[in-house]
C-alpha positions as CSV (number, residue, x, y, z in Angstrom):
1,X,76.5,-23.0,48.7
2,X,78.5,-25.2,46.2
3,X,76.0,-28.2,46.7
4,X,73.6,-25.8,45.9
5,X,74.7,-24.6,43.0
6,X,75.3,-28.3,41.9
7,X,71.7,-29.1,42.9
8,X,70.4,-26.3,40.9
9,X,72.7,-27.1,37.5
10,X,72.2,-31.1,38.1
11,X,68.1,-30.3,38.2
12,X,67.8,-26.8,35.8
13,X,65.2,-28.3,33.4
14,X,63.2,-29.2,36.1
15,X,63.1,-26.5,37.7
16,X,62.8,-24.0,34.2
17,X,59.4,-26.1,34.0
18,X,58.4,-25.1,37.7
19,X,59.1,-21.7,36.6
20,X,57.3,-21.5,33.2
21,X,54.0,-23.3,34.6
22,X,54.4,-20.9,37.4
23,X,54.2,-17.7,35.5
24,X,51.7,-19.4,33.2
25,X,48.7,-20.0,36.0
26,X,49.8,-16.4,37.1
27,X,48.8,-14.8,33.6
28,X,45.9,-17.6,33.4
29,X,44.5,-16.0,37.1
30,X,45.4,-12.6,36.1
31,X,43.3,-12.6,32.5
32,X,40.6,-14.4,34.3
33,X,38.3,-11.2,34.3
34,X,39.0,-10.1,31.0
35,X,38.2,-13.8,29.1
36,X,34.8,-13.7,30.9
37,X,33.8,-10.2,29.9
38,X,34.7,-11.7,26.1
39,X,32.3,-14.7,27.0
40,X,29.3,-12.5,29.0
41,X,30.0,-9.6,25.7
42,X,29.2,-12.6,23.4
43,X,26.5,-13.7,25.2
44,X,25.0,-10.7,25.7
45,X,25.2,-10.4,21.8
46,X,23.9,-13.4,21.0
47,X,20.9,-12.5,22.8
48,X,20.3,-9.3,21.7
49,X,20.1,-10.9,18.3
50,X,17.5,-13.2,19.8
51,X,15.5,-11.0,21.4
52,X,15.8,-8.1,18.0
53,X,14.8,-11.1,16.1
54,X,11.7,-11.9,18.4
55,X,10.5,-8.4,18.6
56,X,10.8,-8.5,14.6
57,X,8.3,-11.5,14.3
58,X,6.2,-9.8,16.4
59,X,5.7,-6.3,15.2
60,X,5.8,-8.4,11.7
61,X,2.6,-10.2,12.8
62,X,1.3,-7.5,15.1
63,X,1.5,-4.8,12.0
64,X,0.0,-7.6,9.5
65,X,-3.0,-7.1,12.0
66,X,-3.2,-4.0,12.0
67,X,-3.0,-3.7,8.4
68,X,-6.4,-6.0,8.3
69,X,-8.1,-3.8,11.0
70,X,-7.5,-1.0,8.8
71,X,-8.3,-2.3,5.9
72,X,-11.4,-3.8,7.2
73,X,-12.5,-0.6,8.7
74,X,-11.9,1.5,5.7
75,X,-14.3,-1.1,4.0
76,X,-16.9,-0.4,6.6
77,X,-16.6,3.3,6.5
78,X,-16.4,3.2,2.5
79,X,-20.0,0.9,2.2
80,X,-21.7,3.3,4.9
81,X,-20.4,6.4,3.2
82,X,-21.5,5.5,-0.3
83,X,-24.8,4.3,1.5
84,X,-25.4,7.8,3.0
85,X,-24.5,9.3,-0.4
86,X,-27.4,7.6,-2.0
87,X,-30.2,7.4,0.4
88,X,-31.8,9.7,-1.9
89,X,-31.5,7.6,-4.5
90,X,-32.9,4.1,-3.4
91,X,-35.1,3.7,-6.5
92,X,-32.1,3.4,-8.8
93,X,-29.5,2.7,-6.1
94,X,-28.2,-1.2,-6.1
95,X,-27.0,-3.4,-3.1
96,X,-23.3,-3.7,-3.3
97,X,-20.4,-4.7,-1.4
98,X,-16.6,-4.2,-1.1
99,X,-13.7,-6.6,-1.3
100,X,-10.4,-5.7,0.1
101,X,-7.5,-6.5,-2.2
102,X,-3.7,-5.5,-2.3
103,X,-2.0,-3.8,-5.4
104,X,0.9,-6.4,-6.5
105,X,2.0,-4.4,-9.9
106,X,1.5,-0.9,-10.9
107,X,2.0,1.0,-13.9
108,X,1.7,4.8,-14.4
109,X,4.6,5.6,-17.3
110,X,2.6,4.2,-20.1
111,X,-0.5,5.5,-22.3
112,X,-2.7,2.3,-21.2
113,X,-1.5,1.5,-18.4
114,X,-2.9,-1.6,-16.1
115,X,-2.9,-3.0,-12.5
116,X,-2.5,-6.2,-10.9
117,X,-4.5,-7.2,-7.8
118,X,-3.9,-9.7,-5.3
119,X,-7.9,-11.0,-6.0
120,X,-9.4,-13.4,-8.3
121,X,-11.9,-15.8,-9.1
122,X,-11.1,-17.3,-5.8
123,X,-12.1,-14.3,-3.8
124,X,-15.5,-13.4,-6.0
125,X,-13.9,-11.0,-8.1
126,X,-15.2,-10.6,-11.8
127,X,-14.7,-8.8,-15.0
128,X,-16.1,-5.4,-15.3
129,X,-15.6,-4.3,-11.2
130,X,-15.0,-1.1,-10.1
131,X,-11.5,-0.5,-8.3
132,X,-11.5,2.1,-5.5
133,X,-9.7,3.5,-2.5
134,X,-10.9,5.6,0.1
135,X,-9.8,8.9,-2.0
136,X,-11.0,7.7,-5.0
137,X,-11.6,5.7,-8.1
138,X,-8.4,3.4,-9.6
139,X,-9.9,1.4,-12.0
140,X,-12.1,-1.4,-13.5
141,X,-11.3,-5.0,-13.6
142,X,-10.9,-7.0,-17.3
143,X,-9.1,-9.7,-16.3
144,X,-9.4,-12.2,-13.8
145,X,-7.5,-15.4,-13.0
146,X,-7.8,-17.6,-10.0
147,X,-5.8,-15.6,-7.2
148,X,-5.1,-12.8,-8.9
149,X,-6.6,-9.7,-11.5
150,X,-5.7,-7.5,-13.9
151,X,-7.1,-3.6,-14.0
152,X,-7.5,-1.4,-16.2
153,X,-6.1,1.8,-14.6
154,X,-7.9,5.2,-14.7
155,X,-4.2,6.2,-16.2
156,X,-4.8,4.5,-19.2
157,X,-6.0,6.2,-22.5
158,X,-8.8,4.2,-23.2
159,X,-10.4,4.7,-19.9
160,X,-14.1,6.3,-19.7
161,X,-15.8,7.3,-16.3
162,X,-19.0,8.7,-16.5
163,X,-18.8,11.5,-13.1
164,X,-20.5,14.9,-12.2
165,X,-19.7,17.7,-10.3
166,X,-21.2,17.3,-6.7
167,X,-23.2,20.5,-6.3
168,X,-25.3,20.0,-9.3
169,X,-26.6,17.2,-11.8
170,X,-24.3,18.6,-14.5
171,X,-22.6,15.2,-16.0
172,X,-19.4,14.7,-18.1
173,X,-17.0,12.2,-19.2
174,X,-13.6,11.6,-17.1
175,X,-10.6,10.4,-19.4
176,X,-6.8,11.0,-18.9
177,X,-5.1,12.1,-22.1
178,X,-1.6,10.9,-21.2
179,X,0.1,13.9,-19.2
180,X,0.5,14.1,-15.6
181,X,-0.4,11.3,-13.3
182,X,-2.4,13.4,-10.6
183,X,-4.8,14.8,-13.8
184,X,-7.5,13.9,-15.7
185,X,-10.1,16.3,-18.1
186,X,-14.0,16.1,-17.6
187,X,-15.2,16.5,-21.2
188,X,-18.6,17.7,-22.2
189,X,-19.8,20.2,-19.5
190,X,-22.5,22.7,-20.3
191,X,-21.5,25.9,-20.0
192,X,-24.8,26.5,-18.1
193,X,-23.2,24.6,-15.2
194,X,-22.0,27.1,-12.4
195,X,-18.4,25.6,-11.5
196,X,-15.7,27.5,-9.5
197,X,-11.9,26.2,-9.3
198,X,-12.2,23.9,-6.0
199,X,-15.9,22.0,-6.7
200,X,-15.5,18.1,-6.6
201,X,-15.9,15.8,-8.8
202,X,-17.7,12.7,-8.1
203,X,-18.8,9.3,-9.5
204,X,-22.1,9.9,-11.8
205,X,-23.6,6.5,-11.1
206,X,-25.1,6.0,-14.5
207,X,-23.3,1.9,-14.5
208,X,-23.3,-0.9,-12.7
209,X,-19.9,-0.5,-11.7
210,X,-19.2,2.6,-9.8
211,X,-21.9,3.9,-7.2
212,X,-23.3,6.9,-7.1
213,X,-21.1,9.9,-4.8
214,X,-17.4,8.6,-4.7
215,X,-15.6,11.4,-4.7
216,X,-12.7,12.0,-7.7
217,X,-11.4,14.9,-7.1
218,X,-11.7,18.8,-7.5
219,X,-11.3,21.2,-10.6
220,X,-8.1,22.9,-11.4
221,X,-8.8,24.9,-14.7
222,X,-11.8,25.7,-16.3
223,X,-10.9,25.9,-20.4
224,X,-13.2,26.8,-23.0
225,X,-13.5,25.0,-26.2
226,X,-14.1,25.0,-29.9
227,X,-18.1,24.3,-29.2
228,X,-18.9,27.4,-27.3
229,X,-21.1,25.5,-25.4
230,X,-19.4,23.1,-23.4
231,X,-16.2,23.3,-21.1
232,X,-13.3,21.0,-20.5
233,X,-12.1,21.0,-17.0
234,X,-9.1,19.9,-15.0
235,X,-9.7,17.4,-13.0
236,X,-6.6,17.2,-9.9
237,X,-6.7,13.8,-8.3
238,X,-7.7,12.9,-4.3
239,X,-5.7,9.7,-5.1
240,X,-1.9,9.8,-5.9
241,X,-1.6,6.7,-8.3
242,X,1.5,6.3,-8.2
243,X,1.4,5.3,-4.5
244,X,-1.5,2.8,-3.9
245,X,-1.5,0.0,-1.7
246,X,-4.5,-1.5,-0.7
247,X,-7.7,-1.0,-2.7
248,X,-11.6,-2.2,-2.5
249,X,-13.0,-4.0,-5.1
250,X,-16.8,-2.9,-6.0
251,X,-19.4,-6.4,-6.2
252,X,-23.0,-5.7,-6.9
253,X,-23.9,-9.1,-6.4
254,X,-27.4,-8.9,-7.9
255,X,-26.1,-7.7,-11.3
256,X,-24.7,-10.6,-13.9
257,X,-21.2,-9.4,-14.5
258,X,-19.2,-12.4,-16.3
């Protein structure tokens, strides 16, 4: 027992080391389980970030698709409907098309306010084009540079639009006089015109830059004014201004527009 004991004393260092290493691979084997759920967890993290990334790029480019399908059906449906609209009228009715084109910059808070296009020279756009969606007129183009164009909006003071109520030939002019954003006045209807509240308003066609038959919107008061002859009516808007995306940009390619 005594030589034991020495052997133990003369060799304790040793033997402390054979002990610590000893417990150490113990708690090494023991926590083997846990360290590789931390490494699978991170991996399984990293690619879920991968994958969530991948499926991002490709809704991204699948919806960008989409967006052009749309768009370039709306365009076909737009040309055939304004078509249809004046079959009756091909003596005075002129060969257009339609140019897609995204709003980049809107304004509705001002008295004159304006719109910028994602179209220009590059795309055949010119001044004086008619701006439309498919609920709607938005405006006419004044300015055009090489990618992109500036719009007068039918929000803006100094805006005309020649349009009629669609049940009859009764014309009048369109303007917005600086109020609410979703309604304009029709000036200058005979009071011999038999309107209700609820009768559209539609493009007259008397220009080169709106067809014939695009629908405005309806009446929402019928006033009477100073000239007992004529009404002024409220005009409440198919298009919500303030939240336009893509638009359709009216060429008639036989008319010299500069």
């Amino acid at each position: 027992m005594q030589k034991l004991l020495n052997s133990i004393v003369k060799n304790g260092t040793f033997l402390l080391f054979i002990l610590l290493f000893s417990i150490g691979m113990y708690n090494i084997s023991s926590n083997q389980n846990f360290h590789n759920h931390v490494l699978i967890g991170y991996k399984n993290q990293a690619l879920s970030l991968f994958l969530n990334f991948k499926k991002n790029i490709f809704f991204f480019f699948r919806y960008q698709s989409l967006n052009k399908e749309l768009v370039d059906e709306n365009k076909y449906l737009i040309e055939k409907l304004i078509e249809k609209k004046n079959e009756n009228f091909k003596n005075d009715f002129f060969e257009f098309d339609v140019i897609p084109s995204q709003i980049i910059q809107n304004s509705i808070i001002s008295n004159y306010n304006h719109i910028t296009i994602s179209s220009g020279k590059s795309d055949g756009i010119k001044n004086e084009m008619g701006i439309i969606t498919s609920n709607g007129v938005i405006g006419v183009v004044y300015d055009v540079g090489k990618n992109t164009s500036g719009v007068i909006s039918l929000l803006n003071k100094s805006f005309k639009l020649n349009a009629k109520i669609k049940k009859s030939n009764h014309f009048g002019s369109l303007s917005w006089d600086g109020g609410k954003h979703d309604l304009l006045k029709l000036y200058d209807v005979p009071k011999s015109a038999n309107i209700k509240i609820g009768d559209t308003i539609e493009t007259g066609g008397m220009s080169e830059i709106f067809p014939k038959g695009i629908e405005i919107g309806i009446i929402n008061q019928i006033k009477e004014t100073d000239d007992n002859n004529y009404y002024v009516l409220d005009v409440s808007l198919f298009e919500d201004l303030a939240n336009i995306n893509y638009v359709y940009v009216i060429d008639f390619p036989n008319k010299n527009l500069d």
